[in-house]
C-alpha positions, -999 to 999 in steps of 0.1 A, spaced: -300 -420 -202 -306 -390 -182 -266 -389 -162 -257 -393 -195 -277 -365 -209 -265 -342 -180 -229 -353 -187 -230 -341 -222 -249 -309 -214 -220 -300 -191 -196 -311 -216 -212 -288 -241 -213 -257 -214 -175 -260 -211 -168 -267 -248 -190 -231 -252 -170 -210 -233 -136 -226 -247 -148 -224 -280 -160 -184 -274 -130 -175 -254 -107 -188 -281 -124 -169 -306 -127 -138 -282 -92 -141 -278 -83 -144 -315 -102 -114 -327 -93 -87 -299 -65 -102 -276 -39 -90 -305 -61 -65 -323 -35 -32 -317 -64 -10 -332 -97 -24 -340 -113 13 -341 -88 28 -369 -87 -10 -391 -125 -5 -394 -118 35 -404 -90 27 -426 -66 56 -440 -94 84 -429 -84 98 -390 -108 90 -364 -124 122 -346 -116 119 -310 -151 120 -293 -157 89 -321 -129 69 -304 -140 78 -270 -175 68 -276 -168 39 -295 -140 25 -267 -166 29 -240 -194 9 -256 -169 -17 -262 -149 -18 -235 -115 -16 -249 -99 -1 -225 -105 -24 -197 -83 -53 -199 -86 -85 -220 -103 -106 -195 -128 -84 -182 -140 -72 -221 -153 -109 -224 -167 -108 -190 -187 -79 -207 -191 -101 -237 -205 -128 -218 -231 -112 -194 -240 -95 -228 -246 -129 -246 -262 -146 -217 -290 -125 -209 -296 -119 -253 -277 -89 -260 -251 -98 -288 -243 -63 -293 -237 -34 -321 -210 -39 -346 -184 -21 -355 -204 -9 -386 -232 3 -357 -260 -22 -365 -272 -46 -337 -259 -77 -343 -297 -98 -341 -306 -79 -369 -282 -96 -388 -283 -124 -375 -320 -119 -379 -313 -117 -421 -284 -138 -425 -298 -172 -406 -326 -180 -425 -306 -177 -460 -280 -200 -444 -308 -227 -430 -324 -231 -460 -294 -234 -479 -279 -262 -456 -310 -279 -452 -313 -283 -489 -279 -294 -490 -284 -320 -462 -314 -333 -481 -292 -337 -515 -266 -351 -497 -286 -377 -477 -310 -388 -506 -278 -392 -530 -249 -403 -502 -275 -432 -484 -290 -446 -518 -257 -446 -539 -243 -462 -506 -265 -488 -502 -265 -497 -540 -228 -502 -540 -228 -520 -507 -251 -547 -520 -230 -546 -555 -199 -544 -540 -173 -546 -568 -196 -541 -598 -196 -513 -624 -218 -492 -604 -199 -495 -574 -166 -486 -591 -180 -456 -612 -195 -442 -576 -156 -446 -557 -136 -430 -586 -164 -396 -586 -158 -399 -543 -121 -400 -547 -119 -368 -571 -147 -349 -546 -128 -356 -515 -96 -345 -540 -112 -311 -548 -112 -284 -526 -145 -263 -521 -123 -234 -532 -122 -248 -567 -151 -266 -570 -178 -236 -558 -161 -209 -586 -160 -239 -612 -194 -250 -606 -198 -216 -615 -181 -208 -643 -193 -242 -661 -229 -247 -655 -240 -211 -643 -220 -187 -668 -213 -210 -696 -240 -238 -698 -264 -212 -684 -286 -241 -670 -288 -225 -636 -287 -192 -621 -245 -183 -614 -252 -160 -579 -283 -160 -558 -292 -132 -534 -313 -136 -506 -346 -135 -519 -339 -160 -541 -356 -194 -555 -351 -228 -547 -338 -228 -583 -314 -203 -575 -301 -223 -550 -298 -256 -568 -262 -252 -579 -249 -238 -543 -265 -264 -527 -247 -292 -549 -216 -275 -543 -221 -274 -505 -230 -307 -506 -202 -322 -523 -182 -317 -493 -199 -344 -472 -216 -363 -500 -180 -388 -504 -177 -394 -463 -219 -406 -460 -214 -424 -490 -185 -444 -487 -194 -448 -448 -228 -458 -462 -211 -491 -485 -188 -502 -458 -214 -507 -432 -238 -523 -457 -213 -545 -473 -202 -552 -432 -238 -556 -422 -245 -580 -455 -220 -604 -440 -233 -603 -404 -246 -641 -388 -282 -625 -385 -282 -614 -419 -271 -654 -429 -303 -662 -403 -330 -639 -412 -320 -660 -447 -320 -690 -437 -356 -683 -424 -369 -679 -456 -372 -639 -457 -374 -619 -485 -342 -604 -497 -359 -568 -495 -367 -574 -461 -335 -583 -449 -322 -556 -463 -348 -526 -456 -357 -535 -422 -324 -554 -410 -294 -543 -428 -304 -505 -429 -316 -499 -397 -284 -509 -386 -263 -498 -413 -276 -456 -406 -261 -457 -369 -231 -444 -383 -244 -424 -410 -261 -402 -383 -231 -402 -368 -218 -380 -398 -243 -360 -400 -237 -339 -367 -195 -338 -376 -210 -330 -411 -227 -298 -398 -192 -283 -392 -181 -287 -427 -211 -270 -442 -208 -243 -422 -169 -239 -431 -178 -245 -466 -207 -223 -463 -182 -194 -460 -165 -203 -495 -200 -209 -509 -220 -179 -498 -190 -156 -509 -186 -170 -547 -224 -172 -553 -233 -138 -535 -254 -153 -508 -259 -129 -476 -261 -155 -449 -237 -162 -425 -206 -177 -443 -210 -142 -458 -215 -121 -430 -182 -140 -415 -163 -135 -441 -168 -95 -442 -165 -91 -405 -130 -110 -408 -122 -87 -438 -127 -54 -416 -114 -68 -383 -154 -65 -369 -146 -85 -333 -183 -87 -320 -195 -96 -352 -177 -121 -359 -182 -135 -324 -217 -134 -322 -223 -153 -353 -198 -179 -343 -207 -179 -308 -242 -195 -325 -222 -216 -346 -209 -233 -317 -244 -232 -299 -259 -250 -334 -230 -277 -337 -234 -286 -299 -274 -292 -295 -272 -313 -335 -243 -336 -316 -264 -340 -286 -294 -349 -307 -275 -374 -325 -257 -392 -297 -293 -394 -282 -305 -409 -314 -278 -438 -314 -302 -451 -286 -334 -454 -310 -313 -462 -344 -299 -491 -320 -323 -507 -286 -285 -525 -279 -268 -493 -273 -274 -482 -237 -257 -449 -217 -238 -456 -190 
């Protein structure tokens, strides 16, 4: 267990500076003038460009700006913005929006993916079971694109049953519909994942023997069949941490949520390299350690699965 821990921490170290030098690469290796993009059509006074090409290192070349980048980020200096605001404050107001928002869209995702799962695993081909694959086929059909502003438009400015933005100071209730939304894009994989290893599990030979003993069917089931039947539901739940956050960026710009989907999305808009950077160089850090946790977890879902 521990090699194998080690292994994967290493694995993670070099998927972290890949991952960053890609980015780092995408947002200043072609960026002609990242100075006058954040101006726009005003002219930048001189001593500004001077200044501002000093603290960021633009005229030294490509390689050695994220060197710069790097010792910054190591030692916990993310830097200033283009916009001249230190990057942890941001990150300092945008995070906690985004955590709660993703938490509360894991929990609605996990409570309604598992237990719908489960049900049409045991009732395989039933009404139930049908009714639950059409609704999974048109949510894995539907874009977050079109389902965040129609969500929206339906049951926030028409039906009026829930709030139709919410800022950062907002409710749990404001949060309700964002959260279904952002949940909808993982809520089809855990579910149908969820059936096919119950309905595989069902059919197992120690299934037919905990049976044969006599057992009680909700035993078999709760203590058996969905111990084994989560392994690869935890699986999806560290690859699933990668779609919220891409959704999050849809999701946090149609319902007005400052967290980091937003923040993203408005340093893209005005060519802001070391913000955008530094909130996904803690993407990257976040999706690594919830992947490490979950392979390690495979180990106590499962006493059979061992780390070479």
């Amino acid at each position: 267990m521990f090699r194998y821990f080690v292994r994967r921490l290493l694995q993670g170290v070099l998927t972290f500076f890949g991952a960053t030098f890609i980015v780092y690469a995408l947002m200043f290796a072609n960026q002609s003038d990242p100075l006058q993009a954040l101006a726009g059509e005003r002219p930048l006074p001189e001593n500004v460009r001077q200044a501002l090409t000093e603290r960021y290192h633009l005229d030294d070349p490509f390689i050695l700006q994220y060197g710069h980048y790097m010792k910054g980020l190591l030692t916990g200096d993310f830097g200033i913005s283009l916009t001249n605001r230190p990057i942890v404050e941001m990150m300092e107001q945008a995070w906690p929006v985004t955590i709660r928002l993703a938490l509360f869209s894991i929990i609605i995702a996990v409570l309604v993916a598992v237990t719908a799962g489960i049900v049409s695993g045991i009732r395989r081909g039933g009404v139930f079971d049908t009714t639950t694959l059409v609704i999974t086929l048109l949510l894995l059909s539907m874009p977050i694109v079109v389902l965040a502003p129609l969500a929206q438009l339906i049951f926030g400015m028409r039906l009026q049953w829930v709030p139709a933005t919410a800022g950062a100071d907002s409710g749990m209730f404001a949060l309700v519909l964002p959260a279904f939304v952002l949940s909808s894009l993982v809520i089809a994989t855990q579910l149908r994942v969820t059936r096919a290893s119950v309905a595989e599990n069902l059919r197992s030979d120690y299934v037919r023997t905990a049976r044969a003993k006599g057992l009680a069917n909700r035993r078999v089931i709760g203590v058996h069949v969905l111990r084994n039947s989560l392994i690869p539901v935890v699986t999806l739940i560290g690859v699933d941490l990668g779609n919220l956050m891409a959704g999050a960026i849809v999701t946090e710009g149609v319902f007005n949520i400052p967290g980091v989907g937003f923040m993203l999305v408005r340093g893209i808009r005005t060519e802001d390299g070391p913000l955008v950077v530094g909130f996904v160089s803690i993407l990257v850090i976040v999706f690594l350690v919830v992947n490490l946790v979950v392979d390690l977890l495979y180990a106590v879902l499962d006493p059979r699965i061992r780390y070479a």
